[in-house]
C-alpha positions in Angstrom: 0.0 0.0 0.0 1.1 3.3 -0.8 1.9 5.9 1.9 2.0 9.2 0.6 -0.2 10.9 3.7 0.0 8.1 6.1 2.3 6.1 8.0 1.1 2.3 8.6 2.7 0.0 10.8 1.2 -3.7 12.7 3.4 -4.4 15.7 2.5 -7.0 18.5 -1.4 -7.4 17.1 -1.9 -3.0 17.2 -2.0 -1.1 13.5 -0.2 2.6 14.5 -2.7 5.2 11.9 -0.1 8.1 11.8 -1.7 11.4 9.9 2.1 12.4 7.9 1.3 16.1 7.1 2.6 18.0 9.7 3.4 21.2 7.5 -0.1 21.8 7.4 -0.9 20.6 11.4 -2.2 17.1 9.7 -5.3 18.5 8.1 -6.1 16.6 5.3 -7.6 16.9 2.2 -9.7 14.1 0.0 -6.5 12.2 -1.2 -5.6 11.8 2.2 -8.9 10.9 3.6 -9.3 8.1 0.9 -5.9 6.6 1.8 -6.7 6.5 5.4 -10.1 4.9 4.4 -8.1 2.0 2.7 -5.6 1.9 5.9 -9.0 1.2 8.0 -10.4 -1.3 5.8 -6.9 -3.1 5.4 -6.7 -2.8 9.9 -10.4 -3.7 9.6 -9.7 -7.1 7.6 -6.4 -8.2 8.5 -6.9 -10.9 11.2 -3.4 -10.1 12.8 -3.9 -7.0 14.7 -6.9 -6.6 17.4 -6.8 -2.7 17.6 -5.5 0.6 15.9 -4.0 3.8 17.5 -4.3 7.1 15.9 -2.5 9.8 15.7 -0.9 12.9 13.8 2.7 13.2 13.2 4.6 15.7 15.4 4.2 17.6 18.2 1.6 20.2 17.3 -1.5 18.6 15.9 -3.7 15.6 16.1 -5.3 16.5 12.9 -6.6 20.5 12.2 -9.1 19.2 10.4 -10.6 20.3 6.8 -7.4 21.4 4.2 -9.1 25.2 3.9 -5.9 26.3 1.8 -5.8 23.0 -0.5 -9.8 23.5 -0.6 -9.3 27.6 -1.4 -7.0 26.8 -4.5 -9.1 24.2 -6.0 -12.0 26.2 -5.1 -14.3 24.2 -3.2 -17.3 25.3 -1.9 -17.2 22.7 0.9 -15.7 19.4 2.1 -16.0 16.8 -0.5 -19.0 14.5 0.9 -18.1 11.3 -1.4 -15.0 10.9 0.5 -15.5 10.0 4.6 -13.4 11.8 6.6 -10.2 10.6 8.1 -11.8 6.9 6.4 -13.7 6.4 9.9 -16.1 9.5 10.0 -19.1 7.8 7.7 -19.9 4.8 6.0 -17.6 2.3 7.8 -18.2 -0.6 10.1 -15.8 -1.8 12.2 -15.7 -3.6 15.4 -12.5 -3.7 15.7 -11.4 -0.7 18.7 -9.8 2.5 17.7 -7.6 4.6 20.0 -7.2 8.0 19.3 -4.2 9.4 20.9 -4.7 13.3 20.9 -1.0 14.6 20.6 -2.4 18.3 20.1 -4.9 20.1 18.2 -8.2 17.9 17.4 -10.0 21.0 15.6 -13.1 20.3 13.0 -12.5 17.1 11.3 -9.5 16.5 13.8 -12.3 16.3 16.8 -14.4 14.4 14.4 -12.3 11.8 14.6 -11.5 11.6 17.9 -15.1 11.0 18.6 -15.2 9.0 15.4 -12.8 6.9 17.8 -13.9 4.4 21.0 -10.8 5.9 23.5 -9.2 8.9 23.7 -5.7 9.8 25.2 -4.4 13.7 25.0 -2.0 15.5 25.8 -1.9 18.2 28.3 -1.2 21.0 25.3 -3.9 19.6 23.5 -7.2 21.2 22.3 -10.8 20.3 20.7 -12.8 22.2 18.6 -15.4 22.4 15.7 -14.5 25.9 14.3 -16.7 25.4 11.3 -19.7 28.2 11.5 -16.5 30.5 12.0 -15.5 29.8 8.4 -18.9 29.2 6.9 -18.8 25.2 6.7 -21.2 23.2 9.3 -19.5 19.8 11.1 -20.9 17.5 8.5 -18.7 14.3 9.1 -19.9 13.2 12.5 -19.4 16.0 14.6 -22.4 17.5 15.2 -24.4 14.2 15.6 -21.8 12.5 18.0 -20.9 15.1 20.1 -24.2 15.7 21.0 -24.6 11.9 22.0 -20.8 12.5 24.0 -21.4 15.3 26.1 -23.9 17.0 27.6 -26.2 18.6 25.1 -26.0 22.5 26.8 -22.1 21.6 26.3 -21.9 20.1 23.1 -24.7 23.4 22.0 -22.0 25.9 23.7 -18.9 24.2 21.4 -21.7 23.8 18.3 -23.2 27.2 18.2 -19.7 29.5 18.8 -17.1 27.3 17.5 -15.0 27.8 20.5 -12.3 25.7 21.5 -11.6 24.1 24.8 -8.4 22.1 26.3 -7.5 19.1 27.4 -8.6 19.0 31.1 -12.1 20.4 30.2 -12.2 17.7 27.4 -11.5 15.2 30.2 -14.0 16.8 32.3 -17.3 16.3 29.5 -15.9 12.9 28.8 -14.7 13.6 25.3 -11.6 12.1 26.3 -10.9 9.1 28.5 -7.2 10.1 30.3 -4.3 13.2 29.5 -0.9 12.6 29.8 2.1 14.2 29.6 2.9 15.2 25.8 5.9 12.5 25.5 3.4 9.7 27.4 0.5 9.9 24.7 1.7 7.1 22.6 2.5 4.9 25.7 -0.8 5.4 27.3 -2.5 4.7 24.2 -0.4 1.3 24.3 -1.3 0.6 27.9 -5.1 0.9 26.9 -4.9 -1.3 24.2 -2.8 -3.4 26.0 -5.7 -4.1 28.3 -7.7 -4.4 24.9 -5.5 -7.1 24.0 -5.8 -9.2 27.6 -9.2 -9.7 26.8 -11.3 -12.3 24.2 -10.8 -11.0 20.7 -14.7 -11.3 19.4 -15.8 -10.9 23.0 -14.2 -7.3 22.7 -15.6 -7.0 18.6 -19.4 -8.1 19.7 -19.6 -5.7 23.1 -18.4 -3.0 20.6 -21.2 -4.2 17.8 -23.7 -4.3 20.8 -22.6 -1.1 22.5 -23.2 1.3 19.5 -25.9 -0.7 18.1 -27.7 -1.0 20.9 -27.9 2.5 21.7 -30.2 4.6 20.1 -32.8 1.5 21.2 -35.0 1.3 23.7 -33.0 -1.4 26.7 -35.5 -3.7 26.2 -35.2 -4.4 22.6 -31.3 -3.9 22.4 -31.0 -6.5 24.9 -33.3 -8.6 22.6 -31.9 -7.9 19.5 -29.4 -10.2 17.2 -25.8 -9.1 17.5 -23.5 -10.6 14.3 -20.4 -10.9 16.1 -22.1 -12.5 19.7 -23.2 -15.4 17.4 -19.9 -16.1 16.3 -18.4 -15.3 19.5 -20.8 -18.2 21.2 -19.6 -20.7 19.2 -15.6 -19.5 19.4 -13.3 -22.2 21.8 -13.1 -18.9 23.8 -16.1 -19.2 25.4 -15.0 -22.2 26.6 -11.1 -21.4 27.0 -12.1 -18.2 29.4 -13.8 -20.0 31.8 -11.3 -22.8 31.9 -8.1 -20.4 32.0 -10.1 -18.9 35.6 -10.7 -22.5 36.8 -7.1 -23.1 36.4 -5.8 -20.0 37.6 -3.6 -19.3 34.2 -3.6 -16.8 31.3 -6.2 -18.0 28.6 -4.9 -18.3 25.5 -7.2 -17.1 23.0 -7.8 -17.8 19.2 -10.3 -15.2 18.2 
């Protein structure tokens, strides 16, 4: 696969997404957004690796979001809507857990992203934002629909309605994010969570995802009653039987996924 605005690495069952366009704070434009949709897919299908962290290269940005100068010289009116944003914004299903680790500005698409993602790390310099009324666009990949389900809807309104940004420790504080950390400690503490990913059953972890975001926007009732994809396979996997028999036994189980 060709990385031109990515990097793409698999090491000890975790894909590393790394935004590569720091000269412009890892805002990307279309081409990069459909190359980071064929990097999910790819982490998405490949039976090796459990989980994904993302993140932006460098020490500034996460991601800035939209490319408004690569957009202002081709003259678009708005973000192109036939490409998802960042590959994970719209029109992809994967149960597979995403870590975003925040490693400085999550603005626009950036923050889309990041709630795009399942866990969050950032780092004490970082900051959230969806600036778009305050350059005429409206947060059409995600952000205005999921950060309304993340946060408290006066909160997610105030961010919505002025565009304004907020920092890490508030971020923490309305649960957009799940832990900050020291700048140099984001990657590790990204690790450590999906390390703890990792100790678990592999489809055990895919069908509580499936039934998690399924099941939400459902009444409890009929999301406990509903038919999950992954569960079915999971109930038939030798790890429903390995996980009880690694407690009996008092040892690691050893799972096959």
């Amino acid at each position: 696969m060709r990385e031109e605005f990515v990097r793409y690495e698999k090491r000890n069952q975790i894909a590393y997404v790394v935004i590569n366009r720091p000269a412009s704070l890892n805002a990307l434009h279309p081409a990069a957004s459909r190359e980071m949709g064929l990097v999910f897919r790819d982490f998405r299908d490949d039976a090796a690796v459990r989980v994904a962290i993302l993140t932006g290269a460098g020490d500034r940005a996460f991601c800035a979001g939209y490319d408004l100068k690569a957009a202002a010289q081709r003259g678009d009116r708005a973000p192109a809507e036939d490409v998802p944003f960042g590959g994970i914004t719209r029109n992809f299903e994967c149960w597979k857990p995403i870590i975003a680790a925040v490693n400085g500005f999550a603005l626009g698409g950036g923050l889309e992203l990041v709630l795009a993602s399942d866990i969050a790390v950032a780092a004490e310099h970082a900051e959230f934002g969806l600036p778009e009324p305050r350059v005429g666009y409206v947060a059409v990949a995600g952000g205005v629909h999921r950060l309304m389900r993340q946060v408290p809807a006066k909160h997610a309104l105030g961010m919505l309605l002025t565009g304004r940004r907020i920092k890490a420790p508030e971020a923490l504080a309305l649960g957009l994010v799940n832990e900050v950390v020291a700048a140099s400690d984001v990657i590790a503490a990204a690790e450590r969570w999906a390390g703890l990913i990792l100790e678990c059953a592999p489809l055990s972890v895919q069908a509580t995802k499936q039934m998690a975001l399924e099941g939400l926007p459902l009444p409890v009732e009929e999301a406990i009653a509903r038919r999950y994809s992954v569960y079915e396979k999971a109930k038939i996997s030798p790890d429903f039987i390995e996980g009880p028999r690694a407690f009996a036994e008092k040892r690691k189980p050893r799972w096959v996924g």
